[in-house]
C-alpha positions in Angstrom: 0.0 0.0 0.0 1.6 3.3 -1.2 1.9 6.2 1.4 -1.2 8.5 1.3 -1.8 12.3 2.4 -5.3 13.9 1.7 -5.9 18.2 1.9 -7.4 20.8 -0.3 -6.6 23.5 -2.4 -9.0 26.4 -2.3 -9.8 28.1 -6.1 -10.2 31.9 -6.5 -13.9 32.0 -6.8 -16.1 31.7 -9.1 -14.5 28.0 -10.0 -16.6 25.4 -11.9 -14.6 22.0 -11.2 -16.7 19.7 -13.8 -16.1 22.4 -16.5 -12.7 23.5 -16.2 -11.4 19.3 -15.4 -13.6 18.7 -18.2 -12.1 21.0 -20.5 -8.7 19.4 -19.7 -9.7 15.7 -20.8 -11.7 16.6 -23.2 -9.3 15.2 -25.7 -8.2 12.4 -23.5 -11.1 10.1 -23.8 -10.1 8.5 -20.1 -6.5 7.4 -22.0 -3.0 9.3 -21.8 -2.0 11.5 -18.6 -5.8 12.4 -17.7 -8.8 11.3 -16.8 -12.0 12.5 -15.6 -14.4 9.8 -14.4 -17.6 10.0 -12.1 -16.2 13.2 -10.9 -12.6 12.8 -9.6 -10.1 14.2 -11.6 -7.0 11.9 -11.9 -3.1 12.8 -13.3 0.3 11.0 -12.4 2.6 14.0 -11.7 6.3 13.4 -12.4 7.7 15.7 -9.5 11.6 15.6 -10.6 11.3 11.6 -11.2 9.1 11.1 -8.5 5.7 9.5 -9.3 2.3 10.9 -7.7 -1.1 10.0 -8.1 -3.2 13.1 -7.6 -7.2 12.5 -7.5 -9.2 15.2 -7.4 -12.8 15.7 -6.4 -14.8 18.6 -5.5 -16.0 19.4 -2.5 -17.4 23.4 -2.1 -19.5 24.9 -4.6 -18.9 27.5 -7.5 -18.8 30.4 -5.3 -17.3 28.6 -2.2 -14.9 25.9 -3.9 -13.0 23.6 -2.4 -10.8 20.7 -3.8 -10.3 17.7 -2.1 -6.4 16.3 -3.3 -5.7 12.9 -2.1 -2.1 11.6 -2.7 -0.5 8.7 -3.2 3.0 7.7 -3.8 5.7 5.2 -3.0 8.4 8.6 -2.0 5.4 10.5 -0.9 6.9 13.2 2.0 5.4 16.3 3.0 7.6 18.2 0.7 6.5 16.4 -2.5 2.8 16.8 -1.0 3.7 20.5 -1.2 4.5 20.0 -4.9 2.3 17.5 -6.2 -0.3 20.7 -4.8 1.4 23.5 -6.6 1.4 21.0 -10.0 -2.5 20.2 -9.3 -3.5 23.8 -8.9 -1.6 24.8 -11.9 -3.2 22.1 -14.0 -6.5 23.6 -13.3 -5.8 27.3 -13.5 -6.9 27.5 -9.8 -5.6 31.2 -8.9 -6.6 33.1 -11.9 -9.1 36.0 -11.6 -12.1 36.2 -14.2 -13.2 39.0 -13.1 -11.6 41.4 -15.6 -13.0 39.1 -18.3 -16.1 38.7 -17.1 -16.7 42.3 -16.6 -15.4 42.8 -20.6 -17.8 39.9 -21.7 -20.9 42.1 -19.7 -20.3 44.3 -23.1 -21.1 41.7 -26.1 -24.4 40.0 -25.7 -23.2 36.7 -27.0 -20.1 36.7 -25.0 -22.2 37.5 -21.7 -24.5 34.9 -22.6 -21.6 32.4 -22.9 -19.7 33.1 -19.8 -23.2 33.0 -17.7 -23.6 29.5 -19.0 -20.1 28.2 -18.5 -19.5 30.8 -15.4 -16.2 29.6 -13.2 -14.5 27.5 -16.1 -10.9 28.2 -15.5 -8.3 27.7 -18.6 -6.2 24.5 -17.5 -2.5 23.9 -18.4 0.1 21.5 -19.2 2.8 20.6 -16.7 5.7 21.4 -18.7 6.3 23.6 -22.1 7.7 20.3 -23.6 4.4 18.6 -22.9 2.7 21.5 -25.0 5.5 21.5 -28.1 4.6 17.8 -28.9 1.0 17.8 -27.8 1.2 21.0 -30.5 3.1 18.7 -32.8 1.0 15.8 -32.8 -2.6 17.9 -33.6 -1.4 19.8 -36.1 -3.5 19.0 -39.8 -5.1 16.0 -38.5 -8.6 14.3 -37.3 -8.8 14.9 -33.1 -9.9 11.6 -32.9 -6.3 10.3 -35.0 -4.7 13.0 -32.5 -6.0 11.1 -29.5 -4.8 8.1 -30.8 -1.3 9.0 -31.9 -1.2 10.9 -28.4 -2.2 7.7 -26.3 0.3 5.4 -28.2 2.9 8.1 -27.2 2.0 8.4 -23.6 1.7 4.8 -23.1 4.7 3.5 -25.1 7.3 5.9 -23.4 5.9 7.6 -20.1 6.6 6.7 -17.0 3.8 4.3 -15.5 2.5 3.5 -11.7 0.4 0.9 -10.6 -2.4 2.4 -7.7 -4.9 0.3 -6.5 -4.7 -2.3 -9.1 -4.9 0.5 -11.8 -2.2 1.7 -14.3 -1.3 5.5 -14.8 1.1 7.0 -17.4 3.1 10.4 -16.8 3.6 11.7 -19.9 6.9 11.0 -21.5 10.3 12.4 -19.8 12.5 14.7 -23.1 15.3 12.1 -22.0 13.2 9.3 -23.3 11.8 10.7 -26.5 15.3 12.1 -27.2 16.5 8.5 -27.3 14.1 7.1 -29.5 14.3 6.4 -33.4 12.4 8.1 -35.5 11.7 5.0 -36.9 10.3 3.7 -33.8 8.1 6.9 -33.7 6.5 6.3 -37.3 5.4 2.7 -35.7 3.0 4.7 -33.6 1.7 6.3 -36.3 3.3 9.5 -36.6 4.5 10.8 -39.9 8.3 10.6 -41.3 8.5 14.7 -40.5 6.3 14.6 -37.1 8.5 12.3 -35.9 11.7 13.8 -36.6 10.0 17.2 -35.1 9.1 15.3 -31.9 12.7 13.8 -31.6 13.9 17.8 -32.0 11.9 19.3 -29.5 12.9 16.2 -27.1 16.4 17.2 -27.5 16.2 20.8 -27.2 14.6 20.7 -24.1 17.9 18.2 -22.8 19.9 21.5 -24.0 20.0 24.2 -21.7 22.7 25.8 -23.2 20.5 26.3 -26.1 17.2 26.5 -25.4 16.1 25.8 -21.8 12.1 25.2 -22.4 11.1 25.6 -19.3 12.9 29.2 -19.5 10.1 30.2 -21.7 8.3 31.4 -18.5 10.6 34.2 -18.2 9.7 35.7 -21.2 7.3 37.6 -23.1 4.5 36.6 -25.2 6.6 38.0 -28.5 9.5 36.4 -27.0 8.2 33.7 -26.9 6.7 33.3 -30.0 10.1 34.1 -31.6 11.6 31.4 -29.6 9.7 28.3 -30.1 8.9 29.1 -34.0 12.4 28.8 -34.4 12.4 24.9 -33.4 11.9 23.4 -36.5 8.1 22.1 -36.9 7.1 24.5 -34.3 4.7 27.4 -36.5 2.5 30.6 -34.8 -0.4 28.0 -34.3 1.4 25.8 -32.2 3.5 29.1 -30.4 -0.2 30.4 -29.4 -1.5 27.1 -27.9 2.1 27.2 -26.1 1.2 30.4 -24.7 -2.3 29.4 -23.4 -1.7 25.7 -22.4 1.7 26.1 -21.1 2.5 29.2 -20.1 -0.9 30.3 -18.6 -0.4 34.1 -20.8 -4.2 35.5 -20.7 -3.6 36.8 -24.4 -3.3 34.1 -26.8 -4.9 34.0 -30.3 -4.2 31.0 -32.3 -4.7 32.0 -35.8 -5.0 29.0 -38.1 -7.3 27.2 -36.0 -10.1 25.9 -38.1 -12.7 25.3 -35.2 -11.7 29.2 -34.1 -12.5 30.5 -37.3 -15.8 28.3 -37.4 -16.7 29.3 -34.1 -16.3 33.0 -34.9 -18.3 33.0 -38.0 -21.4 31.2 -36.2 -21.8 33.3 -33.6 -20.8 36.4 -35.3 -21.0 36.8 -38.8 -24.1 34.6 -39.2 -22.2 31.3 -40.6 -20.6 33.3 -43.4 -16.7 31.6 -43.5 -14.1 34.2 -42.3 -10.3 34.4 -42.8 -7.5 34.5 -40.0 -7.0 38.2 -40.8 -11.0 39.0 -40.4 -11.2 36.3 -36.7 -7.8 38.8 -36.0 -9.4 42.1 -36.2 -12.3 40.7 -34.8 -11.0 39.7 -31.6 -9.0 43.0 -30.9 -12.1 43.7 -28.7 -10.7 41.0 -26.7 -7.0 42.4 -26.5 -5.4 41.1 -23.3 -8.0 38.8 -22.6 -8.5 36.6 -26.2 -7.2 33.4 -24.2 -10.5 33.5 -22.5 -12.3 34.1 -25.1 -11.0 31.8 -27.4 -11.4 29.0 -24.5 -15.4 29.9 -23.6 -16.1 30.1 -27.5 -14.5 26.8 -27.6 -16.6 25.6 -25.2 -20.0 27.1 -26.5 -18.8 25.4 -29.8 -18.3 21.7 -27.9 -21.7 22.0 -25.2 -23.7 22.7 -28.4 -24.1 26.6 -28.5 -23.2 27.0 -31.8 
């Protein structure tokens, strides 16, 4: 029986758990790194080689939240409780403040109308930058459901894995093991020739920290950024947004390129007429500073049937 510690973690307010953990493994179909069944959130956190089970449930209410973490892990001290906490609440987007956002949506009727329905989602990350560069690599110009394939291979093929309770978890795969991996052996999961040798790329620039130093990405900003990671080969301005709102938790992200974006903006604003990148790009300059939001709530209009 692995070593077990159970707290909470307490959300700015408003916080809608189902939503925003829902929003998370929406592409996950209960396979990869998360999973979201009968309302506990689950995720094995690799803490620094470390493996720990975090399940999360919801206790409070919207207004009131309250998470209930409980913990499990062979090396589980208080110390990596502390951590495993910080890596839950930043997987869920727990301290951000909607309030600016909401109080911008109050000023377009179908934006209001949107965030009252799907009031207290919060925009959930990635653990790492390297997770988002080949989560990036591996949607780009093909089916979500052949995404989600691709992506469990991946995860379950080369992450670490921990058995709890009789059940196996995958952390999702370590730059060190990716790095060391044929591309070959990539294309046998499916990925193509080019994908493959992107994914291998990205694994070994995040082993160079003379170079590139992912993770440094946080120190940055969002131009930066984008200049950065667009220089990685395979890496365009699509995937460099998605970093900026999956990764790096930047409230400003507009991922230009997207087709369900620019399908989404044209139903619920320009009557179903198709629009281009530079039209969904002027369009959303009403939502300067806040377009990650926006583009994360029309997202979900777009999956809950709203559009």
């Amino acid at each position: 029986m692995k070593p077990k510690i159970t707290c909470n973690l307490f959300p700015k307010p408003p916080f809608d758990f189902e939503l925003t953990a829902g929003y998370h493994t929406y592409f996950q179909d209960y396979c990869g790194t998360d999973s979201l069944v009968q309302g506990i959130y689950r995720r094995l956190l690799d803490l620094d080689g470390s493996l720990v089970l975090a399940s999360v449930s919801s206790i409070g209410s919207i207004d009131s939240p309250c998470l209930e973490v409980e913990l499990q892990g062979s090396d589980l001290s208080l110390d990596l409780a502390n951590q495993a906490i910080g890596a839950v609440a930043w997987l869920l987007g727990t301290d951000q403040d909607l309030s600016p956002f909401y109080q911008l949506a109050r000023q377009d009727p179908t934006m209001s109308a949107i965030t009252k329905r799907f009031r207290g989602l919060h925009v959930p990350h990635t653990a790492t930058v390297f997770e988002a560069l080949v989560l990036g690599i591996l949607g780009q110009q093909i089916a979500t459901n052949v995404a989600r394939i691709i992506r469990t291979l991946l995860i379950e093929t080369y992450g670490p894995k921990g058995s709890f309770g009789g059940e196996v978890f995958y952390a999702f795969p370590r730059p060190e093991s990716l790095a060391t991996v044929s591309v070959e052996e990539l294309r046998g999961l499916k990925l193509s020739q080019r994908k493959a040798e992107y994914v291998q790329g990205v694994a070994l620039s995040a082993l160079d920290v003379s170079k590139h130093n992912l993770e440094r990405l946080r120190e940055l900003d969002d131009i930066e950024v984008v200049k950065e990671v667009t220089a990685l080969r395979g890496i365009g301005k699509w995937t460099a947004q998605w970093l900026l709102i999956r990764a790096l938790g930047r409230p400003d992200g507009l991922p230009l390129g997207d087709l369900a974006l620019r399908r989404v903006v044209s139903q619920l604003y320009f009557e179903g007429t198709p629009v281009t990148d530079a039209q969904v790009q002027e369009f959303c300059q009403q939502w300067r500073s806040w377009r990650t939001y926006a583009t994360v709530y029309w997202f979900t209009a777009m999956r809950q049937g709203m559009v």
